[in-house]
C-alpha positions in Angstrom: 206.3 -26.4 208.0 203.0 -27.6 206.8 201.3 -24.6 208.5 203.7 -21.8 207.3 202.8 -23.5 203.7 198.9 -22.9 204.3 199.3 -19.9 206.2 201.0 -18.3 202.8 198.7 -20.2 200.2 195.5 -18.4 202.3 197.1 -15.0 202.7 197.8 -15.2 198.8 194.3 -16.2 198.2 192.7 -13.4 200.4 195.0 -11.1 198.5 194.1 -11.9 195.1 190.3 -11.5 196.1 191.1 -7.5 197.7 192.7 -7.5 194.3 189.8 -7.7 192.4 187.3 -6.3 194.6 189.5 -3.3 194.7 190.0 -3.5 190.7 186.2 -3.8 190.3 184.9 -1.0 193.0 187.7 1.5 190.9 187.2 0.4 186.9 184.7 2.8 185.3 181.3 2.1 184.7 180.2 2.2 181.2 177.0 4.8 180.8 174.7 4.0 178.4 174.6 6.5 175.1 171.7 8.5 174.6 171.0 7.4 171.0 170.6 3.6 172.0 167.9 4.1 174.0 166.0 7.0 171.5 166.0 3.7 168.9 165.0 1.5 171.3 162.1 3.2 172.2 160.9 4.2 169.2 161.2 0.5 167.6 158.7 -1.7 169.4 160.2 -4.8 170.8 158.8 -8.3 171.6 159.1 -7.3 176.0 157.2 -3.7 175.1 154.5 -5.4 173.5 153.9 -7.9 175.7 154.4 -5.8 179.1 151.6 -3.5 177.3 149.7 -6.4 176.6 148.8 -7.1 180.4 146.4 -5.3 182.3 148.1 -3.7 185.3 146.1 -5.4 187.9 145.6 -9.3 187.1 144.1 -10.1 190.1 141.6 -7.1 189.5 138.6 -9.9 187.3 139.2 -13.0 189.8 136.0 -14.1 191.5 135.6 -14.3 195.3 136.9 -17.8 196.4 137.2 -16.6 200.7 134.1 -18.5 202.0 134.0 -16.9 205.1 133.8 -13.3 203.4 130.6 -13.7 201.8 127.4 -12.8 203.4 125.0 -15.6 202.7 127.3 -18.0 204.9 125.0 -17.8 208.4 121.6 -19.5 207.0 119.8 -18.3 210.7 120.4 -14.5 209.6 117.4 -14.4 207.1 115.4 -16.0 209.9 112.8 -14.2 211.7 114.0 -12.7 215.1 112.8 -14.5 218.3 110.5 -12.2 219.7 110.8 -13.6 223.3 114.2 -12.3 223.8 
């Protein structure tokens, strides 16, 4: 008796969730009107100014902080070449 109680509770429950996923997947999306977004763009805004504000690369003025990529690190490569070899 205690199963046939669950069994029901979890078949309502999956139910109710097709129900919704079916109601949301049909509903109609709302489109977004054409005059909203003419105002928006032609008032600035606090997110246009400050995404115009950064530079587009911000990595681009960032100094060189990889040791191993610069070419002063072998000392003995500025030295004069064995001429025994």
């Amino acid at each position: 008796m205690y199963m046939n109680k669950t069994r029901i509770i979890v078949g309502l429950v999956v139910l109710v969730v097709i129900a919704i996923i079916i109601f949301l997947l049909l509903s109609p999306t709302k489109s977004p009107n054409n005059s909203s977004s003419t105002v928006a763009s032609s008032t600035p805004t606090l997110g246009g100014s400050l995404y115009e504000g950064v530079s587009q690369n911000p990595a681009q003025n960032m100094p060189e902080t990889n040791p191993l990529s610069s070419e002063n690190i072998n000392p003995f490569q500025k030295a004069p070449k064995n001429p025994f070899e």
